[in-house]
N, C-alpha and C positions, 0 to 999 in steps of 0.2 A: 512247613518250609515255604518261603516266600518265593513268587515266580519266579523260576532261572530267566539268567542272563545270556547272551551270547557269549559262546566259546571263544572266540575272538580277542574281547577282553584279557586273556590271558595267556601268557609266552609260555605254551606248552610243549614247547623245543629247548626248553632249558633243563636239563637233567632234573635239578632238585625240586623243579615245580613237576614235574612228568613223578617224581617218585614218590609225592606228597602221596599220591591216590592209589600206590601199590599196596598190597597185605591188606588191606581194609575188604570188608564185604557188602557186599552191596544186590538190593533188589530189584533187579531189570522189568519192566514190560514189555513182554514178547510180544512180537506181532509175525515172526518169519521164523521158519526154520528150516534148513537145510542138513542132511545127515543128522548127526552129533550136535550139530551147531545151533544154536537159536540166539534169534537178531531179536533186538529192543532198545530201550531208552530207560537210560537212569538218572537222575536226578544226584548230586553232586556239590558239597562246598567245598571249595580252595581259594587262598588267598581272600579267605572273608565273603566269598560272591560265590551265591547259588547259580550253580550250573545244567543245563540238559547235552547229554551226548549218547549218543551211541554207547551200546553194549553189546558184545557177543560174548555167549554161554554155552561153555562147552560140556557136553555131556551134565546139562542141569547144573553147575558150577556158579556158587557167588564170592567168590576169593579172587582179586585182583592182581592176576600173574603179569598182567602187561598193560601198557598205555601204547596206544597206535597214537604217533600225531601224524597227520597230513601234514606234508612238507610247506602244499601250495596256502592254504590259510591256517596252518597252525591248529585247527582244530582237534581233540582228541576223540578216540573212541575205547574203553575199555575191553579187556577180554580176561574173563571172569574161568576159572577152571575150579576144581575141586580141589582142598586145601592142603590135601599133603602131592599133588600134581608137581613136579617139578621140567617147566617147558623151556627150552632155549628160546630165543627170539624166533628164529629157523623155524621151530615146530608151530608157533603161535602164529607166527604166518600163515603158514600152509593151512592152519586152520581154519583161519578167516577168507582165503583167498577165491573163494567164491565169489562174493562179495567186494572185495577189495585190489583185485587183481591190476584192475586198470590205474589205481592211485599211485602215486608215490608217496608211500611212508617210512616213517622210522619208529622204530617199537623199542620202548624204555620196559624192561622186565625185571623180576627176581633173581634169573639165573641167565646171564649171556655165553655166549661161546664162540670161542674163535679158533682157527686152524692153520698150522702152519709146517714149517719144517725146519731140520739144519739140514741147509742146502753145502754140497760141496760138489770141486769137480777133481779132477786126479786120483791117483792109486796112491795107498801104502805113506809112504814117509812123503812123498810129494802132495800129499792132500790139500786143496787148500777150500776154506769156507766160507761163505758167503754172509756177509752180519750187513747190517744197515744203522742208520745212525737216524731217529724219527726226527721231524722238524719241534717235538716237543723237546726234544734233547738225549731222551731216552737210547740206550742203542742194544740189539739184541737179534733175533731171527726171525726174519718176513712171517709174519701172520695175519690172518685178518676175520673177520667176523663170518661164520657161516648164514647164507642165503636158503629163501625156500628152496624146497626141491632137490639139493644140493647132497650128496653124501661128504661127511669130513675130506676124505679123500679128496673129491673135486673141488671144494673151499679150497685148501690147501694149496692146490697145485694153480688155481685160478687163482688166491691173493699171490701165491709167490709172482706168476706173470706178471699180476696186474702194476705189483708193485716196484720189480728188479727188469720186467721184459726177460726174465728166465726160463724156458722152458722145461721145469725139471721131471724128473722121471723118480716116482715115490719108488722105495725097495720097500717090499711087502714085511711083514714081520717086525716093526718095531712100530710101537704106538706108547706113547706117555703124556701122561697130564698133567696139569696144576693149574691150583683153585688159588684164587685170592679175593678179596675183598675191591671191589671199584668206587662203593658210594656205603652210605648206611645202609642202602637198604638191598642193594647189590652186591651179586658175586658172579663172576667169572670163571668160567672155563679154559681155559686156553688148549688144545689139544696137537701134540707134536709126531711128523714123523720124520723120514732121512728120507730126502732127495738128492738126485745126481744129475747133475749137466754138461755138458761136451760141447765146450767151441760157442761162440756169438758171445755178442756185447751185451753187456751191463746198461740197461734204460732207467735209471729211474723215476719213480713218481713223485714228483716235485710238488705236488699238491702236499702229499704225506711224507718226505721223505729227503731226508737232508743229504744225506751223503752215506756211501757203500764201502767196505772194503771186501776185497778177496785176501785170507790172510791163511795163513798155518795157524797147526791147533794155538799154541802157548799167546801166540797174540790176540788170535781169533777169541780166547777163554776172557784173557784180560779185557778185551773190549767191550762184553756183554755188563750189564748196568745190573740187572738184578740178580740175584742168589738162585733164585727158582731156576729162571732161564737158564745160569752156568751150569745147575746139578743135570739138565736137562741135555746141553752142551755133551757133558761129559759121560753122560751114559748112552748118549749116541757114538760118540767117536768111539766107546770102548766094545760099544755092539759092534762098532763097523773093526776094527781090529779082532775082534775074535770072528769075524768072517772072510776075513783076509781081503778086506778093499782097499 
């Protein structure tokens, strides 16, 4: 292999280039080890240009669950687990964050996962739910990507704020999922529960988020965009009626 280049060179913030260097194995030189964790350097070609970046290795691991890129110069560092390992982003963080605490990154992985709810406020036949309408176009139930540290739960209730200014309150006891495809080489999590709210305004986030309604169920069902999210829809609201809310 011919001397790597600087990372730099390459827009490692662009999904399809971040995923080029997923599933692939790769042999690190350690030089650090913390816990589980062992820091090195691997040597890497994408986009035709040999590369050097960062690698961490989790429990001995050469299988490329994730790409960290630095937000501030774009640069990557890989994080290597063992091949039948299946990590969120969440997990591969926390992994790294020894290390990596003080940066701001964003981690391209195998398997992402996000958290959310069907939010509603009212009793019985007055119910009404909360949907949003994304600036992508999309429209369906506040969710958002789980952070380190984080249990689903607090994801959940911290993207619904972050994204509505809702303060909801999860009722324990319902948890549902769905998996789908984001890229070739990606898959998603999405994990839902039922939140409740009482009283205050609707804020949206306008960076992410085009426009909200509070609706009853029949319209609230019609407005959601995908299949998944409705069957999701609807087996919440028939939870929440076989428990008399």
């Amino acid at each position: 292999m011919n001397s790597p280049e600087k990372p730099a060179l390459i827009d490692f913030g662009d999904r399809l280039t971040a995923e080029t260097l997923l599933g692939v194995s790769y042999s690190p030189r350690v030089y650090q080890t913390h816990d589980n964790v062992s820091r090195g350097i691997c040597e890497i070609r994408v986009c035709g240009v040999n590369l050097a970046c960062t690698a961490y290795s989790i429990d001995g691991g050469r299988f490329a669950q994730g790409v960290l890129v630095n937000r501030r110069d774009g640069s990557p560092s890989l994080i290597l687990t063992n091949g039948d390992t299946r990590a969120s982003q969440s997990e591969l963080a926390e992994a790294v964050d020894y290390w990596e605490s003080p940066n701001d990154n964003r981690i391209f992985c195998l398997h992402e996962k996000s958290c959310g709810a069907v939010v509603f406020t009212g009793d019985g036949e007055q119910r009404k739910y909360l949907m949003i309408r994304m600036n992508l176009g999309h429209c369906g139930l506040p969710k958002g990507h789980i952070e380190k540290f984080e249990t689903e739960e607090m994801a959940a209730v911290r993207e619904i704020r972050e994204e509505t200014g809702v303060d909801a309150k999860l009722i324990p006891g319902f948890r549902e999922t769905v998996e789908y495809p984001i890229s070739a080489k990606t898959r998603k999590m999405s994990v839902y529960f039922v939140g409740r709210f009482d009283g205050g305004d609707v804020r949206i986030q306008e960076s992410e988020i085009k426009s909200y309604r509070l609706c009853p169920y029949a319209e609230a069902r019609e407005f959601i965009t995908h299949d998944n999210d409705r069957a999701v829809f609807d087996s919440a609201v028939a939870w929440l009626n076989e428990r008399g809310y």
